[in-house]
Structures are given as C-alpha cells and as structure tokens.
N, C-alpha and C positions, 0 to 999 in steps of 0.2 A: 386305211382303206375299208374295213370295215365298219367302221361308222358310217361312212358314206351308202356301203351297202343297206347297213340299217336305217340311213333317213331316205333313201331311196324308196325301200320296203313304207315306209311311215307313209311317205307319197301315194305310193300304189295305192296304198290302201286305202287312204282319206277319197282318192277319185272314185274306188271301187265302193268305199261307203255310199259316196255321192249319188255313182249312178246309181246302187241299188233305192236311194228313199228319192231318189227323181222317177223310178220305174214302177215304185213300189212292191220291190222285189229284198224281198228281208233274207232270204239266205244270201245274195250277194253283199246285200248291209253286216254282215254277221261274219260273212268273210273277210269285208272289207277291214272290219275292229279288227278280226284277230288278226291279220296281215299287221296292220301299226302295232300291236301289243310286240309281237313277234318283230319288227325293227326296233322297238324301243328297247327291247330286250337283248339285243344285239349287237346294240349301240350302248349300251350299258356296261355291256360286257367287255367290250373292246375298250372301254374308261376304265372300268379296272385293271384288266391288263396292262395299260397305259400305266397307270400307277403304280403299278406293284413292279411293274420294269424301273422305272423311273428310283422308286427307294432301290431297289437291290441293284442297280446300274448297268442290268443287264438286259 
C-alpha cells in the first residue's frame, strides 16, 4: 500500500512540475520535484521493508 502512496505522490508531482514550467511558475516546479523525490523515497522505503520482511519471514 505504500508504494502505491509513493507512485501516487511521483504523480502529483510530475503534474504539479508540469503545470508549474507551463505557467512559468518555479516555486510550483520546485515543489512539484520535491513531491516525486519524497514518493520515490517512500516507495523505496516500503522495498526495503518488503525485503527485510521477506528474509526474516516475518
């Protein structure tokens, strides 16, 4: 479930990049990155998780 949060967040963000370099509005662009940095990171996270459950079978 939370991967999905995180490629969700990835989403947001890539539109929110968008609209800001279609409006040319760079703090919207600058939020839009860090929003996907911050899913990509989240979704990262919830891989390792994933794995570390996974070896220890719990």
């Amino acid at each position: 479930m939370a991967k999905a949060k995180g490629k969700a967040k990835q989403m947001k963000g890539k539109m929110k990049e968008a609209a800001g370099k279609a409006t040319g509005d760079r703090t919207q662009e600058a939020e839009g990155r860090g929003e996907q940095v911050s899913g990509q990171a989240q979704e990262a996270a919830q891989k390792a998780a994933d794995r570390v459950k996974k070896q220890t079978g719990r």
